[in-house]
N, CA, C and O atoms as CSV, one atom per row, in Angstrom:
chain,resi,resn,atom,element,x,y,z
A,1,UNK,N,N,114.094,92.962,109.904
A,1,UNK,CA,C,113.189,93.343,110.964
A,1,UNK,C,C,111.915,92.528,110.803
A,1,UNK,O,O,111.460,92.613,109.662
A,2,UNK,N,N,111.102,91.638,111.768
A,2,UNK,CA,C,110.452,90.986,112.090
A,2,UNK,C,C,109.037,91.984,111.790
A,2,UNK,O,O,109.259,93.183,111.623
A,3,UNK,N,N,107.691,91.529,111.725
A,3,UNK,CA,C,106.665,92.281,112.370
A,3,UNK,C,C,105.904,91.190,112.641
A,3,UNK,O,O,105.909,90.025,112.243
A,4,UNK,N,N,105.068,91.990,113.610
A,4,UNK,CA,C,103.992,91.471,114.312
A,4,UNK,C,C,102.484,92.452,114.145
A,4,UNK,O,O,102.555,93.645,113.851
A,5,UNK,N,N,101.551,91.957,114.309
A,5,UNK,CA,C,100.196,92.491,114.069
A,5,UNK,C,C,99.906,93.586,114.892
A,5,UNK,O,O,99.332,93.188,115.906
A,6,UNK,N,N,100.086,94.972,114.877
A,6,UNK,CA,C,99.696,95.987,116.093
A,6,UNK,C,C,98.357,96.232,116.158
A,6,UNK,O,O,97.448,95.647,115.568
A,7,UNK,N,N,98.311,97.119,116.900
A,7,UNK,CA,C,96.993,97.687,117.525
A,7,UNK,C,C,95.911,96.137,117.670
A,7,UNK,O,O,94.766,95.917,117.277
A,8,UNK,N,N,96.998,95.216,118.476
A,8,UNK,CA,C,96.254,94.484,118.680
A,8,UNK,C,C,94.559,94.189,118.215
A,8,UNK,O,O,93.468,94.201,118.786
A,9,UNK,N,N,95.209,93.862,116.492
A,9,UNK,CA,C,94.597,93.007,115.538
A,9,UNK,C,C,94.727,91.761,115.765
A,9,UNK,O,O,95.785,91.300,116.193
A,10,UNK,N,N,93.674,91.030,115.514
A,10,UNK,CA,C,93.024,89.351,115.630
A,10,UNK,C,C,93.485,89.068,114.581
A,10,UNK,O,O,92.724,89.657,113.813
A,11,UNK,N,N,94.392,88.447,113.833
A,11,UNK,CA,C,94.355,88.155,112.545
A,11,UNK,C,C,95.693,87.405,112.475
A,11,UNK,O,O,96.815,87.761,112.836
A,12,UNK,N,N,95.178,86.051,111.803
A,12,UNK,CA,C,96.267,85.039,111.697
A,12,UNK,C,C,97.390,85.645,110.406
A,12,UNK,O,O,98.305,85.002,109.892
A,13,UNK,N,N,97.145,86.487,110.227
A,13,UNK,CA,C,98.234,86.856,109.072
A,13,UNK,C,C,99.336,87.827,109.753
A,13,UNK,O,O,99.017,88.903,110.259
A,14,UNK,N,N,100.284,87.481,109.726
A,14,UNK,CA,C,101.507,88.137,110.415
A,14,UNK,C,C,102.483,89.280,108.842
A,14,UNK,O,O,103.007,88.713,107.884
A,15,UNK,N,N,102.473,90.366,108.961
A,15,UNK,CA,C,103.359,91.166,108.163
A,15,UNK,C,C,104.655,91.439,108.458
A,15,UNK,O,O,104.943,92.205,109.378
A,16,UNK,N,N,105.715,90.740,107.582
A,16,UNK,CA,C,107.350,90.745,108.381
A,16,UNK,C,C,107.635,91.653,106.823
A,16,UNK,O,O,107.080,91.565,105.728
A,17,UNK,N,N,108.840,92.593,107.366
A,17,UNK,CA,C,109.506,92.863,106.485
A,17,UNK,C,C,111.207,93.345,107.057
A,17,UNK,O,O,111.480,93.830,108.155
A,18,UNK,N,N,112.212,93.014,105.870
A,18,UNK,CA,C,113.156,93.312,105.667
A,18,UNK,C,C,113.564,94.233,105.162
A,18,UNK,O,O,113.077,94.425,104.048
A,19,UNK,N,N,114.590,95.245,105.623
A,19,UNK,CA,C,115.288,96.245,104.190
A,19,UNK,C,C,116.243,95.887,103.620
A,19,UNK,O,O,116.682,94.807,104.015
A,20,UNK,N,N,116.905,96.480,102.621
A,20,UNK,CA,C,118.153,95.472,102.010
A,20,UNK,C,C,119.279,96.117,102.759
A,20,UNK,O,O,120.179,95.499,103.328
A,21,UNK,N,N,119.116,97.681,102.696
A,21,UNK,CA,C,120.501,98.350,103.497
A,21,UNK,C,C,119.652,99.085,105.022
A,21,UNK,O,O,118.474,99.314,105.294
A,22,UNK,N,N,120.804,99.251,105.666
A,22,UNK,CA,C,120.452,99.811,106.863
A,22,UNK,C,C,120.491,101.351,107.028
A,22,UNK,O,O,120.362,102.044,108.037
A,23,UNK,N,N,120.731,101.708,105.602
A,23,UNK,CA,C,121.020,103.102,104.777
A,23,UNK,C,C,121.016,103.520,103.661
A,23,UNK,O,O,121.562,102.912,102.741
A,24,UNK,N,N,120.390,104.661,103.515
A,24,UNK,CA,C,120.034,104.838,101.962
A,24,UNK,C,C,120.017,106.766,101.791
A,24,UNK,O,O,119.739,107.552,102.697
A,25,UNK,N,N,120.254,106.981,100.917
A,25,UNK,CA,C,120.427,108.411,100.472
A,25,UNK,C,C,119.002,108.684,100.433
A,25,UNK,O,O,118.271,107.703,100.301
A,26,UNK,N,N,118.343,110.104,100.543
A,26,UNK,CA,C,117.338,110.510,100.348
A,26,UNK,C,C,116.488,110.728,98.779
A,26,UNK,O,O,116.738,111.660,98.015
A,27,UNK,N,N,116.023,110.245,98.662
A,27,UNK,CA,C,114.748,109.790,97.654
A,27,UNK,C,C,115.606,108.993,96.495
A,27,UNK,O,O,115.663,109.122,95.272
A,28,UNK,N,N,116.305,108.030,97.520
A,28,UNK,CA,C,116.949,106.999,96.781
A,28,UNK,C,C,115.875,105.475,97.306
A,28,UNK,O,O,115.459,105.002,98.363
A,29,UNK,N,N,115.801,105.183,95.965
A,29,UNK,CA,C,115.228,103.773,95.803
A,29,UNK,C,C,115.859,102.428,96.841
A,29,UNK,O,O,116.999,101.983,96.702
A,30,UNK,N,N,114.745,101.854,98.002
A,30,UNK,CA,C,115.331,101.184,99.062
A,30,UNK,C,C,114.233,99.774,98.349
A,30,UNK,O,O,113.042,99.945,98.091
A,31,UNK,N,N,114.857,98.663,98.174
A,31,UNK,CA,C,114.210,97.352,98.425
A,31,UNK,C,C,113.524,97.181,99.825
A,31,UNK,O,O,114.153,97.442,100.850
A,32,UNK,N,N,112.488,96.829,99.849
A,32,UNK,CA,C,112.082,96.028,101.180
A,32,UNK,C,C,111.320,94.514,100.499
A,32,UNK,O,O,110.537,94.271,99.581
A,33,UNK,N,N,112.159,93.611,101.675
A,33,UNK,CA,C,111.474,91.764,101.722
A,33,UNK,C,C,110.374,91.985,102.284
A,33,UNK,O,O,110.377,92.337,103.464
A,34,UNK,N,N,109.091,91.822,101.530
A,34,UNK,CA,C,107.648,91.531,102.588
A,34,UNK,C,C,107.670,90.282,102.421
A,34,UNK,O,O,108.196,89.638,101.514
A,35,UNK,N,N,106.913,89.831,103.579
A,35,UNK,CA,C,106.596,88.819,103.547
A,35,UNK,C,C,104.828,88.388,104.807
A,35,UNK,O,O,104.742,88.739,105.984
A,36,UNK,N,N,104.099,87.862,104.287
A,36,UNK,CA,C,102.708,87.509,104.994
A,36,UNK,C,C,102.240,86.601,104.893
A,36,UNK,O,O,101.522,86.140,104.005
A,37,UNK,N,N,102.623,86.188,105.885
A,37,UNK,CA,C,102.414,84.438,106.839
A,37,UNK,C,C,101.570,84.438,107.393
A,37,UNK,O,O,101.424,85.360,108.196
A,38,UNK,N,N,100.476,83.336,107.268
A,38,UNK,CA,C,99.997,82.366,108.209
A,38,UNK,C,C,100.556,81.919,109.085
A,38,UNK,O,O,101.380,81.004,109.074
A,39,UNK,N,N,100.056,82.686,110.178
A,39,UNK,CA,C,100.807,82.101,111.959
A,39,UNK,C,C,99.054,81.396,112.272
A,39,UNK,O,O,99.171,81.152,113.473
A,40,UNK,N,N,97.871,81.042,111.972
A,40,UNK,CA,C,96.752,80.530,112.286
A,40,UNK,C,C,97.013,79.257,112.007
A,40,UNK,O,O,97.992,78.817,111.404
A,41,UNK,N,N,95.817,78.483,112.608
A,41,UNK,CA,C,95.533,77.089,112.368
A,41,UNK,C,C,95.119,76.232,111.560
A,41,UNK,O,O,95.203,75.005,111.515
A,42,UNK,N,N,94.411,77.419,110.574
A,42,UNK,CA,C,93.447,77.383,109.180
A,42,UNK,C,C,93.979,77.916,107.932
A,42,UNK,O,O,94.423,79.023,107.626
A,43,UNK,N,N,93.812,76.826,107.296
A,43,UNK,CA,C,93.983,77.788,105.727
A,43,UNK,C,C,93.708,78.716,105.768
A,43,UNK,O,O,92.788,79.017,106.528
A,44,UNK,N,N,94.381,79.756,104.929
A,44,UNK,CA,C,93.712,81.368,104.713
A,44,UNK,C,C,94.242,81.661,103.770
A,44,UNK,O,O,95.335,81.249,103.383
A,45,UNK,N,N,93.062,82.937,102.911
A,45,UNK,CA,C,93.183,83.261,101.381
A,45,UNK,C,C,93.515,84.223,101.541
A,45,UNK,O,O,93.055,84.745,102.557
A,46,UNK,N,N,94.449,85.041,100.729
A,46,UNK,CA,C,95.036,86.166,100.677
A,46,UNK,C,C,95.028,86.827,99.197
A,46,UNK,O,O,95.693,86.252,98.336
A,47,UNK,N,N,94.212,88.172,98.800
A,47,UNK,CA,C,94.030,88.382,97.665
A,47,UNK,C,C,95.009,89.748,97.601
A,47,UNK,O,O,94.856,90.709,98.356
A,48,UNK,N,N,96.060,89.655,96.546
A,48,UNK,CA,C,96.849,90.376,96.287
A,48,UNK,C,C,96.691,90.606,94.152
A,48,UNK,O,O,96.524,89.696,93.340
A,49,UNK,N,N,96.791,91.700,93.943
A,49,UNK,CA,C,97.270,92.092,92.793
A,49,UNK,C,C,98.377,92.060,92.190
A,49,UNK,O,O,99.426,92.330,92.775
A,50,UNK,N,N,98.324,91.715,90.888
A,50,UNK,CA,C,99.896,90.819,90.191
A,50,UNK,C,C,100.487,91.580,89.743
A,50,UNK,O,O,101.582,91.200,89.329
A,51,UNK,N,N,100.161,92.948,89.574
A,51,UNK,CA,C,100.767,94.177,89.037
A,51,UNK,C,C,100.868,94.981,90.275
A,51,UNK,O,O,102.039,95.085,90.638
A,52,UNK,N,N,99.793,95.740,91.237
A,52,UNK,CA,C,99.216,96.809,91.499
A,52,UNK,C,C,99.898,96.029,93.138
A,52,UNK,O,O,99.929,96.816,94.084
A,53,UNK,N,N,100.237,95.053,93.324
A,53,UNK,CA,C,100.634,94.879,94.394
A,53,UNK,C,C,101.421,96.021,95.663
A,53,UNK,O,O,101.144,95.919,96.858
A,54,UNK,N,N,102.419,97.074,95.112
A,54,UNK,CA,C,102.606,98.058,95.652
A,54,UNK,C,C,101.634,98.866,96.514
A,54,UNK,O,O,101.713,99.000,97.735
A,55,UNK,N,N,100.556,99.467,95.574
A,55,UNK,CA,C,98.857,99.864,96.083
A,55,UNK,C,C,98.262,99.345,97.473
A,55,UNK,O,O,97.439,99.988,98.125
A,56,UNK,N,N,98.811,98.023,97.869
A,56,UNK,CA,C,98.105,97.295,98.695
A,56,UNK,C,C,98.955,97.671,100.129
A,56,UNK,O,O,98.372,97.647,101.212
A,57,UNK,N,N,100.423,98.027,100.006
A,57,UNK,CA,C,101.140,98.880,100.910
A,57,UNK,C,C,101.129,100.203,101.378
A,57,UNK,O,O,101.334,101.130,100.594
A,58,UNK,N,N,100.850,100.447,102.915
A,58,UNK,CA,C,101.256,101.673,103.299
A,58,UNK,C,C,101.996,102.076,104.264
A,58,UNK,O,O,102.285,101.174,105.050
A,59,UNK,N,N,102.585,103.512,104.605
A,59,UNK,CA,C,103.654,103.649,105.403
A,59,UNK,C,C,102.833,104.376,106.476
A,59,UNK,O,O,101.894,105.066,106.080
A,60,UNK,N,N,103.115,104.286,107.966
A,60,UNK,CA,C,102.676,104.898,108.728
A,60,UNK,C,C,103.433,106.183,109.359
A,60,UNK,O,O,103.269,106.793,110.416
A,61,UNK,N,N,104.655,106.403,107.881
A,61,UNK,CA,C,105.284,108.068,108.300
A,61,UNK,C,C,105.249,108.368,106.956
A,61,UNK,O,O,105.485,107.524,106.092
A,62,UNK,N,N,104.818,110.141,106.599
A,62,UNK,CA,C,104.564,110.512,105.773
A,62,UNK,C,C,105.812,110.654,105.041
A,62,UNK,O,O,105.788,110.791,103.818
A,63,UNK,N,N,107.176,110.626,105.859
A,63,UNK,CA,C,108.188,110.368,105.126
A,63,UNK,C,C,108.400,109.316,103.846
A,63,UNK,O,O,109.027,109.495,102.802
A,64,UNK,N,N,107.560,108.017,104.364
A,64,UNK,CA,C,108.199,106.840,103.413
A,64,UNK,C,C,107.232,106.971,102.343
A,64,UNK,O,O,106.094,107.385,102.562
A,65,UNK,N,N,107.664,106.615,101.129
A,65,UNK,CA,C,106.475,106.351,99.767
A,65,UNK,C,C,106.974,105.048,99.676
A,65,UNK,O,O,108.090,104.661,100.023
A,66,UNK,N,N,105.746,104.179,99.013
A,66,UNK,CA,C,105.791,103.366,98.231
A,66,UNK,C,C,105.728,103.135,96.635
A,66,UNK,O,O,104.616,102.833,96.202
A,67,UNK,N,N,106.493,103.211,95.966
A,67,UNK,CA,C,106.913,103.072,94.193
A,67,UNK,C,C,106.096,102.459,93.972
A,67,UNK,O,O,105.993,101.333,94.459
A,68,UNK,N,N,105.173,103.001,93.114
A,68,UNK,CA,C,104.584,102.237,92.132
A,68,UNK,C,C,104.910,101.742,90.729
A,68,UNK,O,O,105.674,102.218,89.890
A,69,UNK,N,N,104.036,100.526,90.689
A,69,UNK,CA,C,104.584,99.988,89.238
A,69,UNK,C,C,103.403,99.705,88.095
A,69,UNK,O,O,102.311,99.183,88.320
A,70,UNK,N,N,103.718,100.007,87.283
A,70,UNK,CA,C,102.528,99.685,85.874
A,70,UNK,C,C,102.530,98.332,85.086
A,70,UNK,O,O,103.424,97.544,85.394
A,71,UNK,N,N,101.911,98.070,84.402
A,71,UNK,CA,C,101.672,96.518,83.908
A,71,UNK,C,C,100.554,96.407,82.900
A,71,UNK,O,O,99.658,97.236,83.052
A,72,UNK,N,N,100.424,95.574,81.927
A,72,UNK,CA,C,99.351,95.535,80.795
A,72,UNK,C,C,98.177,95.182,81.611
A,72,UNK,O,O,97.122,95.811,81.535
A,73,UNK,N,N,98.394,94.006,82.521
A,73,UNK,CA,C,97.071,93.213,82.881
A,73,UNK,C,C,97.439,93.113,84.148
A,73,UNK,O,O,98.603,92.795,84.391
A,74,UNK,N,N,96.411,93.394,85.328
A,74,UNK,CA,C,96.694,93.422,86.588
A,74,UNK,C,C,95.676,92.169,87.107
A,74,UNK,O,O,94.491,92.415,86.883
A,75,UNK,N,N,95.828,91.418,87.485
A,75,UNK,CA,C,95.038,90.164,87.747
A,75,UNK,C,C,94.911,90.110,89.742
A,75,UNK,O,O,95.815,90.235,90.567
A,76,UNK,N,N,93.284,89.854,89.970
A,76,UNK,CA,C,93.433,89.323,91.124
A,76,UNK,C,C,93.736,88.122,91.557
A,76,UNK,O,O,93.091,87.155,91.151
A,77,UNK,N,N,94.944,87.954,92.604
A,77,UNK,CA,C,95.104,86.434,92.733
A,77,UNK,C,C,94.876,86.542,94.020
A,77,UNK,O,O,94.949,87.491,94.801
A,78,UNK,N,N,94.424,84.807,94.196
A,78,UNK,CA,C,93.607,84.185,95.235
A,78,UNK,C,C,95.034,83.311,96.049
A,78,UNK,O,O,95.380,82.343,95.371
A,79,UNK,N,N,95.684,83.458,97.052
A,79,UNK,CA,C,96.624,83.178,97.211
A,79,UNK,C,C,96.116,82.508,98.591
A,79,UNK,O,O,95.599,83.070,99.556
A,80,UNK,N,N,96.541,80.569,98.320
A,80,UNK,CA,C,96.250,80.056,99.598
A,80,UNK,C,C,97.629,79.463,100.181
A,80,UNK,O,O,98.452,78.673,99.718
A,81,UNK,N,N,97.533,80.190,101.415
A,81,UNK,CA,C,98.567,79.721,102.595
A,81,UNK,C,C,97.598,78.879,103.615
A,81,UNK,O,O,96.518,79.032,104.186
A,82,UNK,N,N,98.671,77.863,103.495
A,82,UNK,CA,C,98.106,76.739,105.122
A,82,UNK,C,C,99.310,77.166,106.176
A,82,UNK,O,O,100.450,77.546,105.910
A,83,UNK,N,N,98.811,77.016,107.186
A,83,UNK,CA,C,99.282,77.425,108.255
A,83,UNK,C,C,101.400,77.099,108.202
A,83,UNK,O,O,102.125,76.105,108.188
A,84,UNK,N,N,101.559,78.290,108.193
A,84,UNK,CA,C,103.236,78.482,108.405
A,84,UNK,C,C,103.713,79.193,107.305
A,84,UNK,O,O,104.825,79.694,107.139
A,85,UNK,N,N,102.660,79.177,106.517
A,85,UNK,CA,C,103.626,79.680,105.035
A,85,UNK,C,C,103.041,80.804,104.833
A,85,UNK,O,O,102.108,81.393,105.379
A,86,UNK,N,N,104.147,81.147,103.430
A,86,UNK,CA,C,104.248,82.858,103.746
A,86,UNK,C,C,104.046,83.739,102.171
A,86,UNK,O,O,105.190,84.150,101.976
A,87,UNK,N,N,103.732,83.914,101.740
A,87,UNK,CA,C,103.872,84.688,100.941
A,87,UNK,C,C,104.946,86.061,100.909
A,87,UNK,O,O,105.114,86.896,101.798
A,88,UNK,N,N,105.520,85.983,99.717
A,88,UNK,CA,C,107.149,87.198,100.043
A,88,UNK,C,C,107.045,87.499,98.410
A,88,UNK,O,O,106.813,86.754,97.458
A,89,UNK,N,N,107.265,88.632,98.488
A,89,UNK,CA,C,107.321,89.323,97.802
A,89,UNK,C,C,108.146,90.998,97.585
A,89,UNK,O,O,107.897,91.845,98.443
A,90,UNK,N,N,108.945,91.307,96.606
A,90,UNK,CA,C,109.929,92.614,96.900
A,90,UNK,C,C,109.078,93.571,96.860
A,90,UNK,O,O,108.020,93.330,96.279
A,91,UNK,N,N,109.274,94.878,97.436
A,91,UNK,CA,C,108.267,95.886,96.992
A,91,UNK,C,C,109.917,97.525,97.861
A,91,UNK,O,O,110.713,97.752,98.772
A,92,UNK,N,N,109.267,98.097,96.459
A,92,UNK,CA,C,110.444,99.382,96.380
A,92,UNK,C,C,109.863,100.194,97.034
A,92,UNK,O,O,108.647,100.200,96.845
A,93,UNK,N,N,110.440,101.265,98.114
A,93,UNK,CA,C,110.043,102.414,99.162
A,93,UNK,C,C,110.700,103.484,98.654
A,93,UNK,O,O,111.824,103.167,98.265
A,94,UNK,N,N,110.468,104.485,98.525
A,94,UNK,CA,C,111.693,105.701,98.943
A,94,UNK,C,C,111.159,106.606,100.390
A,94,UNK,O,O,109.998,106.742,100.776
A,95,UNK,N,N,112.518,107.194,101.062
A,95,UNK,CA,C,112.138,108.050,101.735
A,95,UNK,C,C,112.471,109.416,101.445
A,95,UNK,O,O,113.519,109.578,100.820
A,96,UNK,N,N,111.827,110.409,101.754
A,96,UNK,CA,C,112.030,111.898,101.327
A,96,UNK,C,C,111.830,112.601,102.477
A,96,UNK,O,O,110.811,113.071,102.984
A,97,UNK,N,N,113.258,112.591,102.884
A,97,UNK,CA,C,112.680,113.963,104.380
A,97,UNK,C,C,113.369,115.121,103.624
A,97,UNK,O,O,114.221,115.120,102.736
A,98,UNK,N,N,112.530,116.390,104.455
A,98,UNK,CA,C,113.034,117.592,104.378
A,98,UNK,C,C,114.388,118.043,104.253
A,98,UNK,O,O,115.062,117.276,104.940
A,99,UNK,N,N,115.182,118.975,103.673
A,99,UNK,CA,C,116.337,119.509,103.210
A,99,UNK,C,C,116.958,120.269,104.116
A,99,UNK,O,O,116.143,120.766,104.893
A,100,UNK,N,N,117.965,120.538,104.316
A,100,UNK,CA,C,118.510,121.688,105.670
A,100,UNK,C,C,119.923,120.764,106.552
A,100,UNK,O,O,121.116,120.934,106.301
A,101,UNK,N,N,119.422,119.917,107.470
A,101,UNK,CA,C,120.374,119.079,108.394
A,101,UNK,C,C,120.830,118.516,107.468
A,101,UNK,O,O,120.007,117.945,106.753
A,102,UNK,N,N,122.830,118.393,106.931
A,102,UNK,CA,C,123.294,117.267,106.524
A,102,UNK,C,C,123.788,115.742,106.181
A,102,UNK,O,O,124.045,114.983,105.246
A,103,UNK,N,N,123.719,115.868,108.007
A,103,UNK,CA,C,124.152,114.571,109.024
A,103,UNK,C,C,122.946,113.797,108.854
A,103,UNK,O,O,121.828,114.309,108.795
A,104,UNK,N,N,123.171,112.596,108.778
A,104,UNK,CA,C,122.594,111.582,108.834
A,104,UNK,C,C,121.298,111.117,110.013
A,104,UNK,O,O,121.419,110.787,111.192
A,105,UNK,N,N,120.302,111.219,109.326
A,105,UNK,CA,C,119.367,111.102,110.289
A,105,UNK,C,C,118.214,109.516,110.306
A,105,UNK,O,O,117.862,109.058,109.219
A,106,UNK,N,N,117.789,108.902,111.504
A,106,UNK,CA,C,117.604,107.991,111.571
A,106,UNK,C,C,115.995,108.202,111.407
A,106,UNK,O,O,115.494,109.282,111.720
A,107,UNK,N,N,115.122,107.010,110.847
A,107,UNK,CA,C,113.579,106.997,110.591
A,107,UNK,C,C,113.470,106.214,110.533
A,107,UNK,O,O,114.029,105.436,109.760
A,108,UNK,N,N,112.308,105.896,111.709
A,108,UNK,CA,C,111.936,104.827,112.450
A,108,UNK,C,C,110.100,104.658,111.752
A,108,UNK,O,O,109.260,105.452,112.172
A,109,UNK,N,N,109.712,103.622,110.755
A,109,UNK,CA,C,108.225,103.215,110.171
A,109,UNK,C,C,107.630,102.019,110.349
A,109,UNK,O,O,108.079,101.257,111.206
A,110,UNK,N,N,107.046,101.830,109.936
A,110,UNK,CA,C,105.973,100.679,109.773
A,110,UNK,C,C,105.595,100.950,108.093
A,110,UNK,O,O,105.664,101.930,107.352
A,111,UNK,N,N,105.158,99.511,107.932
A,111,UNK,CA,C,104.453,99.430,106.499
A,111,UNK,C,C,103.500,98.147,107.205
A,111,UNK,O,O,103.685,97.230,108.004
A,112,UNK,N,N,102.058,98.854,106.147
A,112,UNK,CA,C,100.988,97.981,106.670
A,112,UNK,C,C,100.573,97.619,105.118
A,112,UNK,O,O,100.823,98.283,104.112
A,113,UNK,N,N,99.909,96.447,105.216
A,113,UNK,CA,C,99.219,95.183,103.857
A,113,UNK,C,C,97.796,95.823,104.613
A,113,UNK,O,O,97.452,96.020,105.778
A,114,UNK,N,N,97.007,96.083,102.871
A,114,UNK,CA,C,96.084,95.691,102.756
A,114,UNK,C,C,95.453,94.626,101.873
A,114,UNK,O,O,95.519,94.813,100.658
A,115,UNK,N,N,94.740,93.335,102.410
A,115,UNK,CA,C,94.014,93.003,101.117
A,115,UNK,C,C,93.201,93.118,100.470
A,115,UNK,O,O,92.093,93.372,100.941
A,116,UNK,N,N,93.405,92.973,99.026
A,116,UNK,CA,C,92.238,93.304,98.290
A,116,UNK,C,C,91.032,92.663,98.208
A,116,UNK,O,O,90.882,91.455,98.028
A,117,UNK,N,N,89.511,94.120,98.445
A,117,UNK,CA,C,88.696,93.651,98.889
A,117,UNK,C,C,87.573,94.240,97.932
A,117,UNK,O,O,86.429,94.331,98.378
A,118,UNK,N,N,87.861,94.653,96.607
A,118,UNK,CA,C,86.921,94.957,95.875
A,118,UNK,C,C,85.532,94.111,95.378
A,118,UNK,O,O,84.470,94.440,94.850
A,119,UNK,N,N,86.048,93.024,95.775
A,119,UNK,CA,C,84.380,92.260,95.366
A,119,UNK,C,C,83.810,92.376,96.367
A,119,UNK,O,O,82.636,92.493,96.014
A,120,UNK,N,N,83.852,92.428,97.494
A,120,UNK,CA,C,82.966,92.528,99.291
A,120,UNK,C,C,82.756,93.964,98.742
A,120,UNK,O,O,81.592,93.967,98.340
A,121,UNK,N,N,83.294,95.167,98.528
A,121,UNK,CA,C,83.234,96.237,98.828
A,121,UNK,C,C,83.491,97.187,99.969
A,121,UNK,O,O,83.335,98.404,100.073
A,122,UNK,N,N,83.935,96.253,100.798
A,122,UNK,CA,C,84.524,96.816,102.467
A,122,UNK,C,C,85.751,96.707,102.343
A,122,UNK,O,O,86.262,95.749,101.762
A,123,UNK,N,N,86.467,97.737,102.904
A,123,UNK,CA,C,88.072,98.178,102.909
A,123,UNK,C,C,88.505,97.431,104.241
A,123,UNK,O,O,88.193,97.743,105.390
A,124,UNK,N,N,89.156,96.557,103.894
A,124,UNK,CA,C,90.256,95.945,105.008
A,124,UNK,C,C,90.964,96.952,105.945
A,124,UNK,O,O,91.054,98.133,105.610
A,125,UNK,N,N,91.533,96.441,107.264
A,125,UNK,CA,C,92.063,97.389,107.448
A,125,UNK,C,C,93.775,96.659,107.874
A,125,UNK,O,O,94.060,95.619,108.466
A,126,UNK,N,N,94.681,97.780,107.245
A,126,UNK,CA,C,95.852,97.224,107.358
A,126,UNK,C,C,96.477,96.473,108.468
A,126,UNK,O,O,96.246,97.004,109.555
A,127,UNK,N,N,97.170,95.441,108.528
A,127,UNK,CA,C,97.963,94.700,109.127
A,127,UNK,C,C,99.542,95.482,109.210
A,127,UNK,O,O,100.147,95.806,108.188
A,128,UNK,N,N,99.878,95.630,110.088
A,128,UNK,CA,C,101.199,96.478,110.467
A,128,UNK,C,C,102.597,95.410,111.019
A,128,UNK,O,O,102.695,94.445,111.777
A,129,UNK,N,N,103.464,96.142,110.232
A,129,UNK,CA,C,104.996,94.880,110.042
A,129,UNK,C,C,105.288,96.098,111.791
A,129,UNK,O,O,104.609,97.066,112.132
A,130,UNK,N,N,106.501,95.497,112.493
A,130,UNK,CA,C,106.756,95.817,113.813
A,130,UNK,C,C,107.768,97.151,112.475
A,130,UNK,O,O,107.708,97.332,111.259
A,131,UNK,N,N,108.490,97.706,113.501
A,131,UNK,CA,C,108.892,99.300,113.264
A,131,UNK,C,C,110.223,98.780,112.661
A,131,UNK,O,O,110.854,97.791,113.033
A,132,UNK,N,N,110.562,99.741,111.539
A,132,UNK,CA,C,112.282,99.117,110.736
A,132,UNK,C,C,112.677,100.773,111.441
A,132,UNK,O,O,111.861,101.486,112.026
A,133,UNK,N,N,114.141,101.107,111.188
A,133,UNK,CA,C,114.730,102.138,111.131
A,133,UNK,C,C,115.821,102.078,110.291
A,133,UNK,O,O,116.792,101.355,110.514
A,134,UNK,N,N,115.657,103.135,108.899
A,134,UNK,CA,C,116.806,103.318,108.265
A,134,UNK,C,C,117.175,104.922,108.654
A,134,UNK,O,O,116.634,105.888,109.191
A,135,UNK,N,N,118.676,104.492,107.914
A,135,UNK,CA,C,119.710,105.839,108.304
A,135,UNK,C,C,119.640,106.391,107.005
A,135,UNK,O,O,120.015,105.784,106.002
A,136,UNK,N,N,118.972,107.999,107.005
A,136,UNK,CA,C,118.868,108.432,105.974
A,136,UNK,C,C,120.140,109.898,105.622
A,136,UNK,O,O,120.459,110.792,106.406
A,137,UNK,N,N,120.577,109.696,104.329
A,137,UNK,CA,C,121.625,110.196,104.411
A,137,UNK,C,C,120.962,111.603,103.430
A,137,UNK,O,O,120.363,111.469,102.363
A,138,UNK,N,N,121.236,112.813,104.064
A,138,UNK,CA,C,121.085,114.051,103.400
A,138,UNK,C,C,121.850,114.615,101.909
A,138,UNK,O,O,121.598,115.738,101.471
């Protein structure tokens, strides 16, 4: 699944992501491909964490979590894309819906990037991948 920038955000950075299955058991561990490209004309810096990278993801249904991961040394990196290229990276989701219905039910999200903006001190505001839907199995 492709994304594109919603709520018509200005921003040359495009958020695409992939899932690995088109189905997954409930609060079973799902891969997702991110990936955040330069679709602009200009170089652009992208500051992501080498550990804490998960942190920088969020889901726009309270269903999905994002897994976090731990690490000795979490480093900020300064990540330059010239126009077309992409930065990709795996990052683990689970979903957890409610208990009751057996049958297989479909959930339709978004996951939005933030970058890290602790030296400015102003909170970015997320960039949103277009909507995935997995089939979640009870």
């Amino acid at each position: 699944v492709a994304g594109l920038i919603a709520y018509g955000q200005d921003s040359p950075l495009k958020v695409e992501i992939k899932l690995a299955h088109a189905a997954v058991n409930n609060f079973e561990p799902l891969s997702v491909a991110t990936s955040i490209r330069n679709t602009g004309k200009e170089v652009q810096i992208l500051d992501i964490w080498s550990c804490s990278y998960p942190t920088q993801w969020t889901a726009d249904s309270p269903s999905v979590r994002v897994n976090l991961v731990s690490c000795k040394k979490n480093d900020l990196l300064h990540i330059t894309l010239k126009p077309g290229e992409a930065c990709e990276r795996p990052l683990l989701i689970r979903v957890e819906l409610p208990g009751g219905n057996s049958s297989p039910e479909p959930l339709t999200f978004r996951l939005g990037f933030t970058a890290a903006a602790f030296a400015t001190g102003q909170q970015n505001a997320p960039i949103w991948s277009d909507p995935a839907i997995v089939t979640v199995n009870k």
